[in-house]
C-alpha positions, 0 to 999 in steps of 0.5 A, a space after each residue: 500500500 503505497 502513498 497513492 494507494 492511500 489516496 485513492 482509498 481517501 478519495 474513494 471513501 469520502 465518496 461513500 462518506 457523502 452517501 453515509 452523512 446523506 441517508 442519516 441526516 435527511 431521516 433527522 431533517 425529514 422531522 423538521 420537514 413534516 413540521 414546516 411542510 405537513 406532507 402527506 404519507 405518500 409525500 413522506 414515502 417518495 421524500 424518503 425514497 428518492 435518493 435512492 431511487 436515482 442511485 438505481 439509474 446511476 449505479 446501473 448507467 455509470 457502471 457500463 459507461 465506466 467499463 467501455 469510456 474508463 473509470 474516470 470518465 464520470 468519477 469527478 462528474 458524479 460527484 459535482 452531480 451530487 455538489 450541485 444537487 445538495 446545494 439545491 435541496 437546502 434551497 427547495 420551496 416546496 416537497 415537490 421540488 425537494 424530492 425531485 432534487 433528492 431523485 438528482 443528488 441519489 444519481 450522483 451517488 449512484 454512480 459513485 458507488 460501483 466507480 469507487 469499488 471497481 476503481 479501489 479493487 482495481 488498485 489494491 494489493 490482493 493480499 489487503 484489498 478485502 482491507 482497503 475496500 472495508 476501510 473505504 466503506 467504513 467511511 460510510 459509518 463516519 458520514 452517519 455519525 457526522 449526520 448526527 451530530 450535525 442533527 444535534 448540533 442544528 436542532 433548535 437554530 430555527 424551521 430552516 435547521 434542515 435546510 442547513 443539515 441538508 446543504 452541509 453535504 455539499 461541503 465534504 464534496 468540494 474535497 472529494 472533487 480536488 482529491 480525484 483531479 489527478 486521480 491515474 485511470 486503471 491500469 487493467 483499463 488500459 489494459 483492455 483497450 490494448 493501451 500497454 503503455 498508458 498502463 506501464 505509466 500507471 503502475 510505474 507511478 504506483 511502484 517507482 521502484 519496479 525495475 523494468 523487466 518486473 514491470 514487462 512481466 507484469 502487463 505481459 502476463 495481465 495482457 495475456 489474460 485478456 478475451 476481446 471483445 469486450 463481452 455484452 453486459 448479458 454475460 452477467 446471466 450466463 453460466 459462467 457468471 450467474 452464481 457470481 451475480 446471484 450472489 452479489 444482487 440477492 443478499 444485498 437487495 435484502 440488506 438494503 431492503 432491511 437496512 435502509 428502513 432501519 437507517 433513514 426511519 431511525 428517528 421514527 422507529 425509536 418513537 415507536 419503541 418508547 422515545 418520545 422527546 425529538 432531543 431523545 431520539 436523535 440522541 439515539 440515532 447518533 449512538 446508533 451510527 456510532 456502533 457501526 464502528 463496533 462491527 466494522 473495526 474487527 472487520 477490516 482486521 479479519 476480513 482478508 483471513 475469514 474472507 467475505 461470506 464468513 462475516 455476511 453470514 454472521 451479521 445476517 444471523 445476527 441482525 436478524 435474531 435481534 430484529 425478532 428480539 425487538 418484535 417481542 418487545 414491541 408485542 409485550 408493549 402492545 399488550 400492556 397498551 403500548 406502553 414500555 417500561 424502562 427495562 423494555 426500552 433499554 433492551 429494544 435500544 440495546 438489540 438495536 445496536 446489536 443489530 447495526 453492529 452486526 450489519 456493519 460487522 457483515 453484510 453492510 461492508 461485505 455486499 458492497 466488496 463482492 461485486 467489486 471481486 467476484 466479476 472479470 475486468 470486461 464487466 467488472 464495473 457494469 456487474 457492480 453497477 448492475 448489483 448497485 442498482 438492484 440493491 436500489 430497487 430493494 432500498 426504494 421499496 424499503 423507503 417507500 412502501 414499507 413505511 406504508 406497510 407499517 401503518 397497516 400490520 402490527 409492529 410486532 409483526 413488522 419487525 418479525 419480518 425484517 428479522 425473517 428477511 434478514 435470517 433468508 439473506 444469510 441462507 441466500 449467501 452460504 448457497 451461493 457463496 464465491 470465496 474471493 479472498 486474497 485471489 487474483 481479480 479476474 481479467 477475461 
């Protein structure tokens, strides 16, 4: 891991840091939002789910536009999309136009997520890529914790708090685009393009210190890997790829599906599980956020030895088993009237961060590494981008159709069956399980 190499994981995981700081805060603003704008359900739903249905349509256009035109094409762009895009949500006038600006900054986004990881795995030593992606993503915990303090420190300045939660996003950005400026394309690109010298100047500046007979090896025997033309993006369902694919849309779909409800409707959830103060439950979302950090530490020091599906699994059982823990709860609550008794709130509470340390331990890293390895260079960023943008789908139904869902069956029920689902992701990973870790990416 070279200086460069440092850069990059920087460049790349303040990326995510944006997207991390974005999903958190618009759930604290969405509280100051409903009290200014009084939106309706529905309103709330498409509110809560736009961003990420533009991160469907970027994640699945970016990633094909990367593999034929090179990573760096749109690696700048999509973050001055989401710039831009932040900036125009603080300055919104109605929920109309708010949403629609939300549905921009989430295509910003959306193409950032298989860019970064195709571009990291690309750059990484085999032996700490599993590393340097985990701590890459972990930055996505650093933007939620950020959410909330910025939550807490904005709270009572005013109707336009969330105005300022949500334009701040715009400022991390401006450093993300400076630190890509100069950013190499990737070799094994170039590679692909018959461009061996483009390459050799890559590698030479990654490792200055390669003697020239290394560095014609190398490429030669990376060059001889090559299959050309460059496949169709359907080969992502032929037989050779189509556990590879299962495996990196089904779990993450389902993570998404589980995850993105939990993370964006925390303030909402915490209501219903006995915080009643906004003070109380944006406290307790900003703790929440922070035991993503419980998980994702032992992570980045066991994942290049346990590998990817070990901890998957482990973070499905285990957020799954406390989300029907906490549905338990809530029917005892509803049994005694809706009331929860102090113990009954602290191990909800504590279940809860049980449950987002799991996720973060497994599959909240672990879905987003897969693609980034399990796909060969010809289709590497268009399988990520085509996952990234399943996962989406799973997201957009999570932010909008659930939170419709809840107001119709009872929450111990709700609850029960995000554990279930969580519980059928970890089943969905052991039966189609590919073992990445520390093996060559694939080239042809």
């Amino acid at each position: 891991m070279t200086r460069l190499h440092k850069r990059l994981v920087l460049a790349a995981g303040l990326g995510v840091f944006l997207d991390g700081y974005d999903l958190v805060i618009i759930g604290i603003a969405m509280i100051f939002i409903h009290r200014q704008w009084h939106p309706s359900h529905v309103e709330s739903s498409m509110l809560g789910s736009a961003a990420l249905a533009g991160a469907l349509i970027g994640a699945l256009s970016a990633g094909r536009i990367a593999d034929r035109f090179g990573r760096k094409v749109i690696y700048v762009i999509d973050l001055i999309t989401f710039f831009a895009s932040a900036l125009m949500c603080a300055l919104a006038w109605n929920i109309g136009v708010l949403i629609a600006f939300r549905l921009l900054l989430g295509i910003g986004v959306g193409a950032d997520y298989p860019l970064s990881a195709t571009y990291l795995a690309e750059f990484s030593p085999r032996k700490s890529r599993g590393a340097a992606i985990t701590l890459m993503f972990g930055l996505w915990s650093i933007g939620a914790i950020t959410a909330g303090f910025t939550g807490l420190a904005l709270w009572q300045i005013g109707p336009s708090n969330w105005r300022w939660m949500l334009g701040l996003g715009a400022l991390p950005a401006i450093l993300v685009i400076w630190l890509r400026r100069d950013l190499p394309e990737s070799p094994r690109w170039y590679l692909r393009r018959g461009n061996v010298a483009a390459a050799a100047a890559v590698v030479k500046r990654l490792r200055p210190s390669i003697s020239q007979a290394q560095l014609d090896e190398i490429l030669a025997h990376e060059h001889n890997r090559i299959i050309t033309p460059a496949p169709s993006w359907t080969i992502l369902f032929s037989r050779e790829l189509i556990r590879a694919t299962l495996l990196a849309c089904l779990p993450w779909f389902i993570m998404d599906l589980v995850g993105y409800y939990l993370t964006i409707y925390q303030p909402t959830i915490l209501k219903h599980l006995g915080f009643v103060g906004v003070w109380d439950r944006i406290l307790g979302s900003t703790v929440l956020s922070f035991s993503f950090l419980i998980g994702f530490v032992p992570l980045v020091l066991l994942v290049d030895r346990i590998g990817r599906i070990v901890p998957q699994i482990i973070g499905f059982l285990g957020s799954g088993l406390c989300l029907v823990v906490v549905g338990a709860i809530a029917g005892t609550a509803a049994s005694n009237g809706g009331k929860f008794t102090p113990a009954m709130v602290a191990v909800a509470f504590g279940c809860m961060l049980f449950s987002t340390a799991c996720n973060s331990f497994g599959p909240g890293n672990t879905t987003y590494m897969i693609p980034a390895e399990v796909y060969p260079t010809s289709v590497r960023a268009t399988g990520h981008g085509f996952a990234t943008a399943f996962s989406r789908f799973g997201a957009v139904i999570s932010t909008f159709f659930l939170p419709l869902l809840e107001l119709h069956i009872p929450k111990p029920l709700f609850f029960d069956l995000l554990g279930g689902l969580s519980l059928l992701a970890a089943w969905l990973t052991w039966q189609f399980r590919i073992d990445s870790r520390q093996k060559p990416l694939a080239q042809e």
